[in-house]
KEMIVEX-324504 format. One record per residue (C-alpha): x, y, z; residue number from 0. Coordinates in Angstrom, 2 decimals, m for minus. Layout:
BEGIN
SITE       px       py       pz   nr
SITE        X        Y        Z  NUM
...
***
This chain:
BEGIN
SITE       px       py       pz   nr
SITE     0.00     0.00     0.00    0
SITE     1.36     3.46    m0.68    1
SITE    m0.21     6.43     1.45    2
SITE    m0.48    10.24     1.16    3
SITE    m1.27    12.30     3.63    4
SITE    m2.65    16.07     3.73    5
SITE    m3.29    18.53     6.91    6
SITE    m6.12    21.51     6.33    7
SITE    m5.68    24.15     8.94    8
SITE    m9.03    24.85    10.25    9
SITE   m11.57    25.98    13.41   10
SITE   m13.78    23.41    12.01   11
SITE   m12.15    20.44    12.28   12
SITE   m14.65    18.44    13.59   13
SITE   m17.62    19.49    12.03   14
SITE   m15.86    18.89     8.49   15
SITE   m14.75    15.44     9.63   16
SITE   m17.75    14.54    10.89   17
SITE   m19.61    16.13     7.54   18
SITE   m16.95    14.01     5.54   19
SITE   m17.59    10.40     7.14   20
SITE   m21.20    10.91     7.17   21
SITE   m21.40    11.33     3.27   22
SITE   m18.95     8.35     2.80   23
SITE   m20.88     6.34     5.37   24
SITE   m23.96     6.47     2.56   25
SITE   m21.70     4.02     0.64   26
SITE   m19.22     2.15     1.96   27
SITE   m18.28     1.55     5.93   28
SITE   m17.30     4.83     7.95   29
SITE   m16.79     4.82    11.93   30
SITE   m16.14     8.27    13.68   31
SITE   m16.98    10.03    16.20   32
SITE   m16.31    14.01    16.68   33
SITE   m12.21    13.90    17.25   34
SITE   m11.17    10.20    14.36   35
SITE   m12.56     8.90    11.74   36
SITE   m12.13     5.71     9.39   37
SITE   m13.79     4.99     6.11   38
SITE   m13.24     1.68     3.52   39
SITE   m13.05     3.89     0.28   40
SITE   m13.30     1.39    m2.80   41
SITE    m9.35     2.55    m3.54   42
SITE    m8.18     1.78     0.06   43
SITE    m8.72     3.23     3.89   44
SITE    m8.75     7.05     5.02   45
SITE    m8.03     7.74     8.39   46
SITE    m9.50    11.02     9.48   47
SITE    m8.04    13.01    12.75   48
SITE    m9.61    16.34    13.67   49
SITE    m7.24    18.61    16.28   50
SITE    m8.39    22.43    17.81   51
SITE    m6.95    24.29    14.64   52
SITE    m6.54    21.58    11.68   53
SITE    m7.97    18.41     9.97   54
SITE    m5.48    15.60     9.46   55
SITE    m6.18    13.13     6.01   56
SITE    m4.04    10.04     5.33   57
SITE    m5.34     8.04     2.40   58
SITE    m4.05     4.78     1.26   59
SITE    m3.99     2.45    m2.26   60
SITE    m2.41    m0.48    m3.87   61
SITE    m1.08     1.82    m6.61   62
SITE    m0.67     5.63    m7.95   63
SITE    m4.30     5.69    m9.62   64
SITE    m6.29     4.47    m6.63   65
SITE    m4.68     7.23    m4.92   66
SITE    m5.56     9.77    m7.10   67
SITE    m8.76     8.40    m7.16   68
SITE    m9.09     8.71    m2.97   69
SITE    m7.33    12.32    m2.88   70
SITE    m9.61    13.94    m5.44   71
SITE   m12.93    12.08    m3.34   72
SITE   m11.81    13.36    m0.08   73
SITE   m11.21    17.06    m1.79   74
SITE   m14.21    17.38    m3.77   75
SITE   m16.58    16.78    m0.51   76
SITE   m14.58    18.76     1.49   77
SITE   m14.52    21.47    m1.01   78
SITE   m18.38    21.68    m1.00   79
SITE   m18.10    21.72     3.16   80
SITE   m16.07    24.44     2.99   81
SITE   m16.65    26.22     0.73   82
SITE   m17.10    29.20     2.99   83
SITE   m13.76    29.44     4.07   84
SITE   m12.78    29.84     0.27   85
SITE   m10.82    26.06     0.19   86
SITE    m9.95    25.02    m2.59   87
SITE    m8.29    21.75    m2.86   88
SITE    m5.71    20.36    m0.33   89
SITE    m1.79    19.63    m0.61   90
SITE    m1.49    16.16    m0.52   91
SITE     2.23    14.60     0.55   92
SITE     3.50    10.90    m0.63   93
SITE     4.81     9.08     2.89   94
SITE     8.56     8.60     2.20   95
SITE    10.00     5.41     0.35   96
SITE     7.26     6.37    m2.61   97
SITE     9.84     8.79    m4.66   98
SITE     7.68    11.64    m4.84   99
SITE     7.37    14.80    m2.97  100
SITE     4.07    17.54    m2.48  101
SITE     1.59    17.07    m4.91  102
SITE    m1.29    19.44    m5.14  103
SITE    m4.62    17.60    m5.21  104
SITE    m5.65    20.09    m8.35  105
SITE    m8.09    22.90    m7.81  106
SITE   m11.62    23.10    m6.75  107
SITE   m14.11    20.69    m6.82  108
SITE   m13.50    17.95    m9.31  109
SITE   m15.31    15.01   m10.53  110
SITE   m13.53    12.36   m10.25  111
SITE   m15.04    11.44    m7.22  112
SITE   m18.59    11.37    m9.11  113
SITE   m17.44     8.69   m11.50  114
SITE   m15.91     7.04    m7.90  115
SITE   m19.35     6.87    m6.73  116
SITE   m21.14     5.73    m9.27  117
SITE   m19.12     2.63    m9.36  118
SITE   m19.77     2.61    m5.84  119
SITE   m23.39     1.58    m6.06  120
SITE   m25.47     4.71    m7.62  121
SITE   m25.36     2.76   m11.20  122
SITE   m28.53     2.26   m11.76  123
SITE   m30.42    m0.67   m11.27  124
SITE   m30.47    m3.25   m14.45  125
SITE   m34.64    m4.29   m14.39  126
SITE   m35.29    m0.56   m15.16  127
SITE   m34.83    m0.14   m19.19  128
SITE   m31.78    m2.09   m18.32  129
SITE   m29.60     0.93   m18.05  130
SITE   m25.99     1.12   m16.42  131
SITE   m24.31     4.29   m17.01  132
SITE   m20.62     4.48   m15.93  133
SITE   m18.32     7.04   m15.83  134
SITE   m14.44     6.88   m15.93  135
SITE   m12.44     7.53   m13.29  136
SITE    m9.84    10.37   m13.51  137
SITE    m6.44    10.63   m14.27  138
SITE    m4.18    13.41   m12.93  139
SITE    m3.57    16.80   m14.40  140
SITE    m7.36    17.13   m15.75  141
SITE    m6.33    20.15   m17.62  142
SITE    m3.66    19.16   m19.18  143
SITE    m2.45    20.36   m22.42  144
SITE    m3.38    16.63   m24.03  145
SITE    m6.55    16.36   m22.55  146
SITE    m7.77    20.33   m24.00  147
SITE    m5.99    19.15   m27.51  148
SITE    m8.21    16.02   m27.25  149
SITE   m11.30    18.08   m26.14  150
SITE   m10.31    20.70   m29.18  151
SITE    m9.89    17.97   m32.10  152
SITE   m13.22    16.11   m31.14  153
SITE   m15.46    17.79   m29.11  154
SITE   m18.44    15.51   m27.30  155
SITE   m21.40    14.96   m29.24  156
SITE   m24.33    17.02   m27.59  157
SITE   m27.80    14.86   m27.12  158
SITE   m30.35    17.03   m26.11  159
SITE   m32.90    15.43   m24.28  160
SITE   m35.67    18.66   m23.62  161
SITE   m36.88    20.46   m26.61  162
SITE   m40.35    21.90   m26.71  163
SITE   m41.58    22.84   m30.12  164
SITE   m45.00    24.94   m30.31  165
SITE   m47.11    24.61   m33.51  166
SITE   m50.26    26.69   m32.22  167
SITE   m52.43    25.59   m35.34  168
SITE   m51.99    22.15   m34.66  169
SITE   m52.31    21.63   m30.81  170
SITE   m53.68    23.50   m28.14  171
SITE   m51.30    24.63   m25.17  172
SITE   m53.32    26.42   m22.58  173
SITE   m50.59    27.29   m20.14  174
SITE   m49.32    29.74   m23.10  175
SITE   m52.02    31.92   m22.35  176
SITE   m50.23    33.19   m19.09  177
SITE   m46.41    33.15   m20.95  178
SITE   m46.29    35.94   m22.79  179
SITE   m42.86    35.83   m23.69  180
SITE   m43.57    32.13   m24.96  181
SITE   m46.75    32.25   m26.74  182
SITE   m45.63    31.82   m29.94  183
SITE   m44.91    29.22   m32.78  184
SITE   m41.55    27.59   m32.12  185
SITE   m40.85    25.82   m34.95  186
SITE   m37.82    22.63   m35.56  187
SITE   m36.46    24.23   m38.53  188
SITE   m35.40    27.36   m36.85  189
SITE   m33.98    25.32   m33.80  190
SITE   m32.46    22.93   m35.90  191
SITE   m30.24    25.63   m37.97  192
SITE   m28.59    26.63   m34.17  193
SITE   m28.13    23.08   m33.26  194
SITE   m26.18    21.93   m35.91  195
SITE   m24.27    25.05   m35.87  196
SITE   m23.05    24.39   m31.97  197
SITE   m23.05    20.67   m32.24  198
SITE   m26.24    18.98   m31.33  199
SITE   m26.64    16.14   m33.03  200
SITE   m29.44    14.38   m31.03  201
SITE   m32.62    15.57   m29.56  202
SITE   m35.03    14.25   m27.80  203
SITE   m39.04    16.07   m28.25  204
SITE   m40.43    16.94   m24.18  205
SITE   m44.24    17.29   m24.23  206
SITE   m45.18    21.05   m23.79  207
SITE   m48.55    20.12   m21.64  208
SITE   m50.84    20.02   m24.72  209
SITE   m54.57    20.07   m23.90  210
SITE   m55.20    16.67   m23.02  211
SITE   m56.93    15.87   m26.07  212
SITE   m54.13    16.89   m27.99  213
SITE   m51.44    13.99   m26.22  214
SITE   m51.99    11.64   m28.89  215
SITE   m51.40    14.66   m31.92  216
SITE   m48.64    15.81   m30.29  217
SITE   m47.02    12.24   m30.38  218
SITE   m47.87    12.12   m34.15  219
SITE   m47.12    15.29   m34.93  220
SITE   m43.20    14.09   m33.30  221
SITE   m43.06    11.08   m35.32  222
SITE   m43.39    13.48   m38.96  223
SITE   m40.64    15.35   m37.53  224
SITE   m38.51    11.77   m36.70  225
SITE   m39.44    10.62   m40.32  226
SITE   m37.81    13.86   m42.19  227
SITE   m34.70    13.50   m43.66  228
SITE   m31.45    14.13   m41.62  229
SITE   m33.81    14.33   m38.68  230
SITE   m31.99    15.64   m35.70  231
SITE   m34.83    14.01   m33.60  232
SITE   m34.89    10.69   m32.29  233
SITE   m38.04     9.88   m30.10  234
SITE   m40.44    11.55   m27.89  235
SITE   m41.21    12.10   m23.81  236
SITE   m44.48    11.73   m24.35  237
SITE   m46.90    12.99   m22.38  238
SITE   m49.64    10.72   m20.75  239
SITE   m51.58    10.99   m17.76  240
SITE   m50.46     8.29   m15.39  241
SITE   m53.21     9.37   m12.31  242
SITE   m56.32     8.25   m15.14  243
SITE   m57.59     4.41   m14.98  244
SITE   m56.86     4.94   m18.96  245
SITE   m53.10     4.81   m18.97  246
SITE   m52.32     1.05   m19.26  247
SITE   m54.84     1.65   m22.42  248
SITE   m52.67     4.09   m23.76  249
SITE   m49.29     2.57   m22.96  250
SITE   m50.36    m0.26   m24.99  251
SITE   m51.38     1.25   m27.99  252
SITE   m48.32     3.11   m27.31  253
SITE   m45.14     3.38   m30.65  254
SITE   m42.60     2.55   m28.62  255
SITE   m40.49     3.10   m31.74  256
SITE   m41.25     6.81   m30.98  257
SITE   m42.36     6.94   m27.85  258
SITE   m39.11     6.66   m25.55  259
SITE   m40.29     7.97   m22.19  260
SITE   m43.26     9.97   m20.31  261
SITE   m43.46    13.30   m18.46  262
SITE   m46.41    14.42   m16.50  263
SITE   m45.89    18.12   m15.36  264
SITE   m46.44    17.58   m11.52  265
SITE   m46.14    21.34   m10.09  266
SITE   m49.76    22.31   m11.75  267
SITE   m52.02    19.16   m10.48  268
SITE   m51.81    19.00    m6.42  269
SITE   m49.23    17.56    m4.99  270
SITE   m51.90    14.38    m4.10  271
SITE   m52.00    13.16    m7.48  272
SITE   m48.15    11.38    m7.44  273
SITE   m48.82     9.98    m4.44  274
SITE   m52.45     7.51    m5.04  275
SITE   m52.06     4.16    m5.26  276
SITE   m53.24     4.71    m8.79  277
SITE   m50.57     7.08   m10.12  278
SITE   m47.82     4.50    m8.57  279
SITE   m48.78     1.42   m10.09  280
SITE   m48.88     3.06   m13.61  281
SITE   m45.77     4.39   m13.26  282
SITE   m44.60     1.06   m11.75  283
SITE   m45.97     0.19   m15.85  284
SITE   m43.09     2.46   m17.54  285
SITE   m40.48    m0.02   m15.76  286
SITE   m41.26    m2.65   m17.23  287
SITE   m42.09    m1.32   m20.44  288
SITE   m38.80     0.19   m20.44  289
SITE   m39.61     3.77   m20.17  290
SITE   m38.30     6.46   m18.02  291
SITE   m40.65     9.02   m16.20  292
SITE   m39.28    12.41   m16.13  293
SITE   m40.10    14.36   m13.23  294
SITE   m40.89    18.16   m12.91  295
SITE   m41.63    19.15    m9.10  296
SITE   m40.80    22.23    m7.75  297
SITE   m37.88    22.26    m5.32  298
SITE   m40.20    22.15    m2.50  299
SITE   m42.09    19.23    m3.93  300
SITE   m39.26    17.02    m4.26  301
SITE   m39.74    14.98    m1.22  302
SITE   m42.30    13.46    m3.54  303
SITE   m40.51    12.62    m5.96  304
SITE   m38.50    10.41    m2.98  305
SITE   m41.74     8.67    m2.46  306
SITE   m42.47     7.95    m5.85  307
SITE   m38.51     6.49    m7.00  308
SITE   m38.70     4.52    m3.66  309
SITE   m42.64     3.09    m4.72  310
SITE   m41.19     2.18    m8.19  311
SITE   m37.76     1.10    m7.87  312
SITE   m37.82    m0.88   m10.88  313
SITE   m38.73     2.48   m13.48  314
SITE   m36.14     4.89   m14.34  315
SITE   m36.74     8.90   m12.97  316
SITE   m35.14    11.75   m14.72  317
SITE   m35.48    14.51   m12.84  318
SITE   m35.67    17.86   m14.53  319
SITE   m34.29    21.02   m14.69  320
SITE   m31.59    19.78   m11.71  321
SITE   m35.09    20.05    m9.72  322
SITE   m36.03    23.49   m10.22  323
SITE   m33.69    25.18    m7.67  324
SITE   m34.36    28.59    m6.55  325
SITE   m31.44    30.18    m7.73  326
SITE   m32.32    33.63    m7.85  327
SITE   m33.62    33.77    m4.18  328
SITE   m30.73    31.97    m3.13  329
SITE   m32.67    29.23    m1.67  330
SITE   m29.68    26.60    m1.80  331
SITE   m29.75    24.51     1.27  332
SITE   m32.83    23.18     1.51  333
SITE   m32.55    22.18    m2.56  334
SITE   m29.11    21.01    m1.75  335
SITE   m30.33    18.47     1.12  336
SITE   m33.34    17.58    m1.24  337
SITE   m30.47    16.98    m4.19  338
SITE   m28.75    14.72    m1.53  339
SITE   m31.96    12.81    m0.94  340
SITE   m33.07    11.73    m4.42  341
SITE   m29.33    11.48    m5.84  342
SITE   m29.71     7.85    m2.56  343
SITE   m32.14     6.34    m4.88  344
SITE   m30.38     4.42    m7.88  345
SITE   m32.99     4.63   m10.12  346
SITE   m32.91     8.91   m10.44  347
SITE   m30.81    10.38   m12.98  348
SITE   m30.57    14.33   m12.55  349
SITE   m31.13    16.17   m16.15  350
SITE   m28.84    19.71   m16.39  351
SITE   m31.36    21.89   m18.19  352
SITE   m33.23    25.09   m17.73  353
SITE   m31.77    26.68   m14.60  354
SITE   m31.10    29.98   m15.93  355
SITE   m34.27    30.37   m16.20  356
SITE   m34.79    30.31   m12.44  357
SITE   m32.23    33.03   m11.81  358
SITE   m34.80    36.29   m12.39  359
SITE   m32.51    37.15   m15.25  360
SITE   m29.32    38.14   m13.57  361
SITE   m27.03    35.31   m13.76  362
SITE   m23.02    34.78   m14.15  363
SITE   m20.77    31.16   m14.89  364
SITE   m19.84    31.78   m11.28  365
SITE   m23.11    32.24    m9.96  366
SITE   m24.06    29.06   m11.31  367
SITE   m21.31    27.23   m10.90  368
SITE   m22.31    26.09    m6.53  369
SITE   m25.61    24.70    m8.15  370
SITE   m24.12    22.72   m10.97  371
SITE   m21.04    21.64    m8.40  372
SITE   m23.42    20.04    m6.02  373
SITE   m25.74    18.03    m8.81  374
SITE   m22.53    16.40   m10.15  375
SITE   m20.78    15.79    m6.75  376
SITE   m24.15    14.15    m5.42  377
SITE   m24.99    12.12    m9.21  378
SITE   m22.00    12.12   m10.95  379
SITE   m21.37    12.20   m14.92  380
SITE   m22.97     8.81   m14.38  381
SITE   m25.86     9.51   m13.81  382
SITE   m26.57    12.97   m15.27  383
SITE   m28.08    14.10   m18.86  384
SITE   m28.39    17.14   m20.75  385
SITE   m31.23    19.44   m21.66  386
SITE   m31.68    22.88   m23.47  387
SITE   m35.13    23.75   m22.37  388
SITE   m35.48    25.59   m25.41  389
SITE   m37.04    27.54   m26.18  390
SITE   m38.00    27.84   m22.36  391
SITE   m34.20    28.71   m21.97  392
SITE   m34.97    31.75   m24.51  393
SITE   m36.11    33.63   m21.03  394
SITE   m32.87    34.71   m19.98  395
SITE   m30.76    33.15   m22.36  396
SITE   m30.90    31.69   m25.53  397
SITE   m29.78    27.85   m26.98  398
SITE   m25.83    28.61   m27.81  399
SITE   m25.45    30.71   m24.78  400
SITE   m27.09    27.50   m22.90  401
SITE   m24.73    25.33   m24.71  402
SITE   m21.70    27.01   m24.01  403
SITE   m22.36    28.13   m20.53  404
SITE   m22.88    24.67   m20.01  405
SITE   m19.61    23.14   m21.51  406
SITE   m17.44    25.73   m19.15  407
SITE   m19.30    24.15   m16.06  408
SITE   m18.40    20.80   m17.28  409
SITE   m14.93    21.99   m18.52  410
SITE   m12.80    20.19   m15.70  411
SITE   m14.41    16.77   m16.54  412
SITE   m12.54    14.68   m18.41  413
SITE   m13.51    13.97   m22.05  414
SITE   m15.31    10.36   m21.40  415
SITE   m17.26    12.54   m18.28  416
SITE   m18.18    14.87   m20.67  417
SITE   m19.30    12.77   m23.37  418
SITE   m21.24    10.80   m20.44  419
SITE   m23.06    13.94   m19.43  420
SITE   m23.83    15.61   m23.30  421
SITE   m24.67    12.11   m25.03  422
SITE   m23.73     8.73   m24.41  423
SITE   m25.84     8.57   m21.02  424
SITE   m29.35     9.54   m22.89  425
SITE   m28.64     7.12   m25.61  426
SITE   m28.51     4.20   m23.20  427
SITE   m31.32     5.71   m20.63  428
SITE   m33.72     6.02   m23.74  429
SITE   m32.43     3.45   m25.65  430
SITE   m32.05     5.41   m28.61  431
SITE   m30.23     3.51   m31.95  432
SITE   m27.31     5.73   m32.89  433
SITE   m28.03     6.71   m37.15  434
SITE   m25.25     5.23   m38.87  435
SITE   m23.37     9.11   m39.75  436
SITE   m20.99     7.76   m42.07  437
SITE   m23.05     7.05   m44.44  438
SITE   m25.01    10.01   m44.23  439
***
């Protein structure tokens, strides 16, 4: 075993070691108490020692890469502890007899310790659409000159999995009545000219709440876009209404060949409906059909959407919109601890989409940044997707500002985490069939 060891001068000690062993203790064993602490990480033990004015880390491995692997968990959650105290990574020593000297951990809070986790049980389960989405670990020095050169010459493929088109004298939508700024024809061919332009190759249709007559159009009117030539679009979230004794009905007349999962918008019906007997049992349906159920709570709703991943363990969640946080009234511990909650159930993948437009309009990179940190530190490129929201993002943003604000968020993953997060993670939660591109 080789072991490095790193000392964080600190009055909170304690508290961060205690923070620290509790989060590890959701996966593998921990014991602690407020002054030691030991935990079995899947690379070797860490031995935690907290003293008056400084927190004490040894970490141990069979070789160099399980190491790294430990150093960068132990920084990234204690990064997000605290972050208050403006830490940003800790200086991690090799014992003697290794051959190496200090060696900074790198930086603020990377993700490494995301793909760490996800191989430590938050895969997701296989009877749900029999997905498994794994993310590589790290290697050190994740901005090195090769990996930007990689990132340069072939950028990762973007899949985006939330586009709402409007086509007023086809469908009804009356929710557009009260969004002004919305209520308007948004149309594929004028989304489709940005896309290819900033590298979206995929794209997945999200219901836009339709008049419930209209569910059924809506899906048809999705499959003429699928059948165009050089379609961008490669299946629908249908919607469906999953609290009505009719949905097994429509789930069998369902084309699963365009269908490829459901949404039911959840923060306009009472909070009630998710929870009947009713509701559970058809979304208990989409499991074993193979179809994931996005979610779209509020932040304060998302204890329910515990209830309902824990009812259905066997169907697939994606929640939305990294669960509508309150971003611009700064509401971020009580969606953090919610975040925590849901990202404990295997079967939840979080979906990066939208949040600007829960920021009131007066948003910055860095302002965004403590919000996206916490989603992937909790999920993990793993178990995370990307959305644009468009044209919902449109509000205080637009599609290629989305795009590229989201890429410098995601910047210090490596390439494989990225291409997890932008595309290769919705092709195997939805199943989608790649179109062969070659011969295009």
């Amino acid at each position: 075993m080789i072991t490095s060891t790193a000392r964080y001068p600190t009055q909170n000690a304690s508290k961060y070691l205690q923070q620290l062993c509790k989060h590890f203790a959701h996966k593998v064993a921990v014991e602690f108490d407020d002054q030691r602490g030991t935990a079995a990480l899947l690379s070797g033990p860490a031995e935690l020692v907290a003293i008056a004015d400084a927190l004490t880390i040894s970490a141990s491995a069979e070789d160099m890469k399980g190491l790294i692997q430990a150093r960068f968990a132990i920084d990234v959650h204690l990064v997000t502890f605290a972050h208050r105290e403006g830490f940003s990574g800790l200086s991690w020593n090799l014992e003697p007899g290794v051959g190496a000297t200090a060696q900074p951990s790198g930086g603020r809070a990377g993700q490494l310790p995301k793909a760490h986790r996800a191989r430590a049980g938050h895969a997701l389960r296989q009877p749900a659409a029999q997905v498994t989405c794994t993310a590589k670990s790290h290697t050190p020095g994740r901005r090195a000159a090769t990996q930007a050169a990689a990132l340069k010459k072939d950028p990762p493929m973007i899949f985006d999995t939330h586009l709402h088109l409007v086509d007023r004298s086809r469908l009804s939508y009356p929710w557009l009545t009260g969004a002004t700024a919305l209520d308007r024809d948004w149309n594929y061919e004028d989304y489709e000219v940005t896309a290819r332009r900033i590298g979206i190759t995929d794209v997945l249709h999200m219901e836009v709440d339709v008049a419930e007559a209209d569910i059924e159009a809506e899906t048809a009117f999705v499959a003429e876009l699928i059948q165009r030539p050089g379609s961008l679009i490669r299946g629908a979230i249908a919607a469906a209404r999953p609290e009505s004794a009719g949905f097994a009905d429509w789930l069998e007349r369902a084309d699963l060949t365009v269908v490829k999962g459901v949404r039911r918008v959840l923060h306009v019906v009472p909070d009630a409906v998710s929870q009947t007997p009713l509701f559970r049992d058809n979304i208990a349906r989409l499991g074993k059909a193979g179809l994931p159920f996005d979610i779209v709570m509020l932040a304060r709703q998302l204890p329910l959407a515990n209830n309902l991943a824990d009812a259905c363990p066997d169907t697939v969640f994606v929640l939305d919109h990294c669960g509508v946080p309150d971003i611009a009234g700064g509401a971020f511990d009580s969606w953090a601890a919610a975040i925590t909650g849901l990202a404990r159930r295997p079967n939840v993948i979080l979906k990066l989409s939208g949040i600007t437009a829960y920021t009131g309009g007066s948003w910055t990179l860095a302002g965004l940044r403590p919000w996206v940190d916490h989603v992937l530190d909790q999920f993990g490129p793993g178990r995370m997707v990307w959305g644009s929201d468009s044209p919902v993002c449109t509000l205080h943003s637009g599609l290629a500002e989305w795009v590229a604000t989201s890429q410098a968020l995601l910047a210090e993953l490596t390439a494989a985490e990225q291409s997890a997060i932008l595309h290769t993670n919705a092709c195997k939660i939805w199943n989608i069939v790649q179109p062969d591109r070659l011969s295009a």
